[in-house]
C-alpha positions in Angstrom: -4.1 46.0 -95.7 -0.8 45.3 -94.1 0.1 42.0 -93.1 2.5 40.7 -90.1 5.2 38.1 -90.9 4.0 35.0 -90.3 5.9 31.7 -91.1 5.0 27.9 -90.5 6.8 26.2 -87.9 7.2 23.3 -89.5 7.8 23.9 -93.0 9.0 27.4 -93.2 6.5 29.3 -95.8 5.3 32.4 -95.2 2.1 32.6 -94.4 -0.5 35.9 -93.6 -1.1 36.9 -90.0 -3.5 34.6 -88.1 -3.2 32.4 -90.4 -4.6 28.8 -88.8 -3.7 27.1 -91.9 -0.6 26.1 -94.0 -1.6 25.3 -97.5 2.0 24.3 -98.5 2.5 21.3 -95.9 -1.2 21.3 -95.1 -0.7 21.7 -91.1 -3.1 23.2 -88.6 -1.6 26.1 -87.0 -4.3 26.2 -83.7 -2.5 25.5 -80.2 -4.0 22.9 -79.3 -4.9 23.3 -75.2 -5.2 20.3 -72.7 -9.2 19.9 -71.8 -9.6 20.8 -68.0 -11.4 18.5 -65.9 -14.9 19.1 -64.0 -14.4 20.0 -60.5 -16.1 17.5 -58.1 -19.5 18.8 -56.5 -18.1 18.2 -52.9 -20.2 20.4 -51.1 -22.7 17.3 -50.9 -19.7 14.8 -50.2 -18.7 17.4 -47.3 -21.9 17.0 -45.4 -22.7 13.6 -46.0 -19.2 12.8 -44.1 -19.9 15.3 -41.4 -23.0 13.7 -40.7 -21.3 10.2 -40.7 -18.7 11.5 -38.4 -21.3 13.1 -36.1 -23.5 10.1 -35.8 -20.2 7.8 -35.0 -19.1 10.7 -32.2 -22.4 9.7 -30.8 -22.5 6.7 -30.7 -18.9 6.1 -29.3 -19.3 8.9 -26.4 -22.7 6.6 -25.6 -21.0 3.6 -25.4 -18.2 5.3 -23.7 -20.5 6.8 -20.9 -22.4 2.9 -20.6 -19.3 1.6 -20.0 -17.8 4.0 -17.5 -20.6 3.5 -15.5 -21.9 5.5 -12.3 -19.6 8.1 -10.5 -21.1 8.5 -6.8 -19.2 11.1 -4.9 -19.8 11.4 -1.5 -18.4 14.9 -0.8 -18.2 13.5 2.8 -16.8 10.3 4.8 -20.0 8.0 4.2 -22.3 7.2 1.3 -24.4 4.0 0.2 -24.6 1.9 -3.0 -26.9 -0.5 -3.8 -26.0 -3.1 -7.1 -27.5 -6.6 -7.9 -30.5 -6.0 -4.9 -26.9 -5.5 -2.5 -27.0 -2.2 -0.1 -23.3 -1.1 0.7 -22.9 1.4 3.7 -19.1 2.6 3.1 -17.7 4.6 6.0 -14.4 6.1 6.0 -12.7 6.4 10.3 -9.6 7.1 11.3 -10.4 4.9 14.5 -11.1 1.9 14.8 -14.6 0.5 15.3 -15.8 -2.6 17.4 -18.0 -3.9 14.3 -21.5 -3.0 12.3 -23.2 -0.6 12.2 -20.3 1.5 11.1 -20.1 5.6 11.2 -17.8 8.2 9.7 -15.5 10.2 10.9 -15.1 13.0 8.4 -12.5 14.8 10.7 -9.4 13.7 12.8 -7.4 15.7 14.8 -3.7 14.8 15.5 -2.1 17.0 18.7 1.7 17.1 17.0 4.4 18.9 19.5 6.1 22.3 18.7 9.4 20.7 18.0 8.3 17.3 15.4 7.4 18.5 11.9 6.2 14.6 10.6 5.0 12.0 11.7 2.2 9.2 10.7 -1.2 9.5 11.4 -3.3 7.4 12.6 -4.7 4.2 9.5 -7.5 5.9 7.4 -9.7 3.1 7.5 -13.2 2.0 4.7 -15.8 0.0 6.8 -18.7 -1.7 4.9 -21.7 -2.6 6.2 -25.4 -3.4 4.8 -26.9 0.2 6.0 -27.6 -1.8 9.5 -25.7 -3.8 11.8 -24.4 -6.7 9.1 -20.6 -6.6 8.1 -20.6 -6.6 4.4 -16.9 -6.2 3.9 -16.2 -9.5 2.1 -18.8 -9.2 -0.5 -17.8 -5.6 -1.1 -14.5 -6.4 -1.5 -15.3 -9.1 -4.1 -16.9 -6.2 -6.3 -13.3 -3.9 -6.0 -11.2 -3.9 -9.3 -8.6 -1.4 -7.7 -8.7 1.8 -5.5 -6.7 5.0 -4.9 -6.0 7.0 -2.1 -4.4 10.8 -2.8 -4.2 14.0 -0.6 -4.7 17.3 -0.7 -2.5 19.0 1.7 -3.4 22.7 2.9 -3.1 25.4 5.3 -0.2 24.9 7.7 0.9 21.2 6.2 3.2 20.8 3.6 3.2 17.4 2.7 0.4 14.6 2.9 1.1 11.6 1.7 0.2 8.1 1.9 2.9 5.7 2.9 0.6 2.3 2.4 -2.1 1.0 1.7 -3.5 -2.8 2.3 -6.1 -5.1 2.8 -6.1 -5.8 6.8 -5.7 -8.9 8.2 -6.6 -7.8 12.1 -8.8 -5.4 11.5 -12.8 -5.1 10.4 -11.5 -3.0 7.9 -12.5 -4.0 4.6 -9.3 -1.3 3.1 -7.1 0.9 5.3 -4.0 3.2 4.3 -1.2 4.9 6.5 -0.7 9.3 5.9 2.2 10.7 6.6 2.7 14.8 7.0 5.2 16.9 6.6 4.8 20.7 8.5 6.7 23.4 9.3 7.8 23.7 12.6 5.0 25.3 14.9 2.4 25.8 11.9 -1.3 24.0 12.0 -3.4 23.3 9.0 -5.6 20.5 7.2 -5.2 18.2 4.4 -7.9 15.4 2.5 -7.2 12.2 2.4 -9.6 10.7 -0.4 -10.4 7.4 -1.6 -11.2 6.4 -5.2 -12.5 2.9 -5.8 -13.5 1.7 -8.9 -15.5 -1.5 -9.2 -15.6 -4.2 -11.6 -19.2 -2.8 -13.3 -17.3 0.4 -14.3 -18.8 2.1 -11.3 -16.9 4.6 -9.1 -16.8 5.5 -4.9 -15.6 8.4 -3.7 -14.9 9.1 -0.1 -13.0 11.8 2.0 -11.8 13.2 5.1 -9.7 15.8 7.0 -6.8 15.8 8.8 -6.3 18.5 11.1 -2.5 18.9 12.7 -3.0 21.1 15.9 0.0 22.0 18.0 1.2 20.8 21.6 3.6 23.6 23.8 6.9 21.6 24.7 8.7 22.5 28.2 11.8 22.0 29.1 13.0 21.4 32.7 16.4 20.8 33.9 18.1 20.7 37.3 18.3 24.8 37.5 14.4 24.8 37.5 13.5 21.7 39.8 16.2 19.1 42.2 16.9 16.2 40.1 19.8 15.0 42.2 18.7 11.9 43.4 15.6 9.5 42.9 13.6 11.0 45.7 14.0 14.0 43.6 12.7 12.8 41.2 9.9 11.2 41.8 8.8 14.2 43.6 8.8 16.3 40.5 7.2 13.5 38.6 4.1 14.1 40.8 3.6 17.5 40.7 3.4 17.3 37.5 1.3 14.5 37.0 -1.3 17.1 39.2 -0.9 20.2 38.1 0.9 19.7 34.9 -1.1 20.9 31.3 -1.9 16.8 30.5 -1.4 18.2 26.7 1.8 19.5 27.2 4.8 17.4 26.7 7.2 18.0 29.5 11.6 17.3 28.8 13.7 16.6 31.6 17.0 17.3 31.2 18.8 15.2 34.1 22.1 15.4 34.9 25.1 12.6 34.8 23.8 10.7 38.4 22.6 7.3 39.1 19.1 7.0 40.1 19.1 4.0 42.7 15.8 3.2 42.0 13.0 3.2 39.9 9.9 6.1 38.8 6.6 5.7 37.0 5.7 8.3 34.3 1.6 9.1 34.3 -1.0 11.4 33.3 1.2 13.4 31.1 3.9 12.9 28.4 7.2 13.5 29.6 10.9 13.1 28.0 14.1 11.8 29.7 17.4 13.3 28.5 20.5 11.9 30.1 23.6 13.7 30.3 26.9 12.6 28.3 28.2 12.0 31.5 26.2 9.7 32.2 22.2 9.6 33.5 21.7 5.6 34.9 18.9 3.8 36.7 18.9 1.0 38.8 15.2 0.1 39.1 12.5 0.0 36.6 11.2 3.2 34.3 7.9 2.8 34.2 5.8 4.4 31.0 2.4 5.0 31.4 1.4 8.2 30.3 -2.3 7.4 29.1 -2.1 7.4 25.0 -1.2 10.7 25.0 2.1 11.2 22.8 5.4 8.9 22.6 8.3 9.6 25.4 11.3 9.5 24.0 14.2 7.9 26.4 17.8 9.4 25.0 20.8 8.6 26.2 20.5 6.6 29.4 21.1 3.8 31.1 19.5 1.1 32.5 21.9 -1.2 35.1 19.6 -4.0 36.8 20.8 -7.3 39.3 19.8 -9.9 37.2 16.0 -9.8 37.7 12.8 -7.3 37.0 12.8 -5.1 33.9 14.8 -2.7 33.1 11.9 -0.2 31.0 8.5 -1.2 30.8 5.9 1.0 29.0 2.3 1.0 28.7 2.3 3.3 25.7 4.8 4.3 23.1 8.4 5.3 23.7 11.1 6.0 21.4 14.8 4.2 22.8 17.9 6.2 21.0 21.3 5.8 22.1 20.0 3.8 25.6 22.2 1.3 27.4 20.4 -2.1 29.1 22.5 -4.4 30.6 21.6 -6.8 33.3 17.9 -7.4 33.3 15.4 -10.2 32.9 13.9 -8.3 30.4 15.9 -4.8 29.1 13.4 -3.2 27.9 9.1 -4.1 27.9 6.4 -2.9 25.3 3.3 -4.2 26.3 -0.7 -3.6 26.3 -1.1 -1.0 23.7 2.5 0.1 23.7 5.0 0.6 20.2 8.2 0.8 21.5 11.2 1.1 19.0 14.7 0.9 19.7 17.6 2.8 17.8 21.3 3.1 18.8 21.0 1.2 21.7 22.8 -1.4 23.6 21.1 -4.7 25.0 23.7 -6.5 26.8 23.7 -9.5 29.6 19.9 -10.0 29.7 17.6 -12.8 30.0 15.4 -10.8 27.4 17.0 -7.9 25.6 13.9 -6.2 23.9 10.5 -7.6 24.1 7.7 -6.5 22.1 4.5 -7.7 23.4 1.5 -4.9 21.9 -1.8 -6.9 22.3 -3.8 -3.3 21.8 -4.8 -1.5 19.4 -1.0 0.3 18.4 -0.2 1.6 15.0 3.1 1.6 13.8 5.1 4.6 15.8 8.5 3.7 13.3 9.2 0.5 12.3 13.7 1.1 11.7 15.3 -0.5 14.6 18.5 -0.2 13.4 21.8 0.6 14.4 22.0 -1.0 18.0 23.5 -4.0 19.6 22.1 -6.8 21.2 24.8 -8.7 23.4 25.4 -11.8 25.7 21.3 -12.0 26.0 19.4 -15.3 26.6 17.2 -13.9 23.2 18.2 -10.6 21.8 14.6 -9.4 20.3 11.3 -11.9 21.3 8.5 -10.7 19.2 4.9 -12.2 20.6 2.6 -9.4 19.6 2.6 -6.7 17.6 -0.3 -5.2 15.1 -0.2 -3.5 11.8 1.9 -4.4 8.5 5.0 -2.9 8.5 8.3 -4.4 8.7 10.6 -4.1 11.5 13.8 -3.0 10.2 17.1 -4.8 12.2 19.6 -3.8 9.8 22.8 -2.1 11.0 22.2 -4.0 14.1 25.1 -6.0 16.3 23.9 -9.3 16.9 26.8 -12.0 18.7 26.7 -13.9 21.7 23.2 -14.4 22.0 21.4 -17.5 22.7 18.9 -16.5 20.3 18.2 -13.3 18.3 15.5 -13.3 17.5 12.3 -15.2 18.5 9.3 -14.2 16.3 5.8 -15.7 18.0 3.5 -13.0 16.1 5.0 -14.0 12.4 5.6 -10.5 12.0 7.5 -9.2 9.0 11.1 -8.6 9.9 14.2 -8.0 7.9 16.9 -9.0 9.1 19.2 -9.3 6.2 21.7 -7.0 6.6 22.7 -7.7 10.3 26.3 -8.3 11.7 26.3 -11.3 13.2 29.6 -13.0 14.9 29.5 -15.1 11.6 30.1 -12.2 9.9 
């Protein structure tokens, strides 16, 4: 039998193969192997904590949907909700309403000319009322956490958004906000406007409606097409067109650098006056009443008076760039339903320079009336009525030699702190 080499590692003798014994220092020659440890059973562990985790998953997404509460969606302008033995009739208008019972207006249609591409539309406006004719607006308003309002521009707009929102003060509103669009020039489309109020039980309202731009043809007429030479002229055309004239259309005169001696009254239909850099002037009053239909804007003209009667006085909105008043009882008149802003302009020698007296209905047209100058005037601004919230913006605005400049009777909001004043 032959044998393999074998020697002790720790005292040297030689030993036989596979040997597990040395008989000269007595050691054990086995390698001696850590024990390995059981492995867990953790199949069992495994589905006990997927169980647990289940169960808790549960129980939070329970919880989670007790506290979110109800989500009613209306799909529409109107819905009711009844809490605590209450009945809530929400209506969403763009119009106002005289008072209860209310009733939605799930689409509003604003006529916008071929040449503006924004504008403000008309306040979208909650009404609340008990399903009958009580207003409920103060207890449903004592139920509001918070609220949203967010659009969904499409079609022809490309931009709806919401400038404001607030909690009226002269209005049977219980919430009202102010859109703003943005289109391209001579495209129509819709957008949503959609309110998201969330009450203090966890419950959730959802209301909507539609804009709808639509557009309005814009003609322009000068002195080629029609005699504008004097005020006779004038006047003439004005009532034509105030009888056959499309009353949607909105009509630009162009007149030339003349001065009108005497006055003309603006009816039925919307019409612009552009005065020539020469130099377009009236000498009697420019009357504005052109039934609600759009803004006039007045550029570039003047408005020379004796000392008495007014120099502008409009009935419904106008827009006053780069016009001259000088010499009036009043310069220039917003009154009844009327917004009339002023920008770039000159107010000068007046008893009155610009009066802003809207006891209607109104929404804000533009609230900057920047940029102009308001001169030598008994007051410069008298403000006795106006609606809304915004703030009427003075800044950039010339104020010396006044008796007053401003005289503020409705409390609106102005700013007027960054004005130049002779102080200055």
């Amino acid at each position: 039998m032959n044998f393999e080499e074998k020697r002790c590692p720790h005292c040297g003798a030689l030993l036989v193969e596979n040997a597990l014994f040395c008989p000269y220092c007595e050691s054990v020659l086995i390698e001696k192997r850590p024990a390995e440890m059981p492995k867990p059973k953790r199949r069992r562990r495994i589905t006990a904590a997927l169980l647990l985790a289940a169960i808790l998953v549960v129980t939070l997404t329970a919880v989670g949907f007790a506290n979110r509460g109800k989500i009613i969606d209306a799909q529409g302008a109107e819905l009711t909700y009844e809490t605590d033995g209450q009945t809530f009739h929400l209506a969403l208008s763009f119009e106002s309403q005289g008072g209860a019972p209310f009733f939605g207006q799930p689409l509003f249609t604003v006529e916008v000319r071929e040449d503006q591409v924004r504008g403000q539309v008309s306040s979208s406006r909650v009404f609340v009322d008990n399903g009958g004719g009580v207003d409920k607006k103060n207890e449903f308003l004592a139920l509001v956490d918070h609220y949203e309002v967010t659009t969904t521009p499409c079609g022809g707009i490309t931009l709806l958004q919401i400038d404001e929102t607030c909690i009226p003060t002269t209005s049977n509103a219980a919430i009202e906000a102010i859109p703003s669009y943005h289109t391209e020039q001579l495209k129509e489309g819709e957008g949503n406007v959609i309110w998201t109020i969330y009450l203090k039980n966890g419950d959730t309202l959802r209301l909507r409606h539609t804009v709808k731009i639509t557009r309005v043809p814009v003609v322009t007429l000068t002195e080629n097409d029609y005699p504008m030479a004097t005020i006779d002229d004038l006047n003439a055309l004005l009532d034509t067109l105030a009888h056959e004239a499309d009353r949607k259309s909105v009509y630009i005169l162009q007149l030339p650098a003349v001065t009108y001696e005497g006055g003309l009254t603006m009816k039925n239909f919307c019409c612009d006056l552009i005065g020539s850099e020469g130099g377009t002037t009236f000498t009697g009053t420019v009357t504005i009443a052109t039934r609600g239909i759009h803004p006039s804007n007045i550029t570039n003209v003047r408005f020379v008076g004796d000392g008495t009667g007014i120099g502008l006085s409009a009935s419904e909105g106008a827009f006053l760039h780069r016009c001259t008043f000088e010499n009036w009882e009043i310069g220039a008149y917003g009154g009844l339903g009327s917004w009339v802003n002023a920008t770039g302009c000159t107010f000068r020698g007046n008893g009155v320079g610009l009066w802003l007296d809207n006891r209607g209905g109104a929404t804000c047209s533009g609230s900057y009336y920047g940029d102009s100058v308001y001169e030598d005037n008994g007051t410069a601004v008298r403000i006795a009525a106006m609606p809304g919230t915004d703030t009427l913006d003075f800044n950039n605005c010339v104020f010396r030699g006044n008796g007053v400049n401003v005289v503020n009777a409705a409390g609106y909001a102005v700013d007027l702190s960054q004005i130049i004043t002779a102080d200055n």
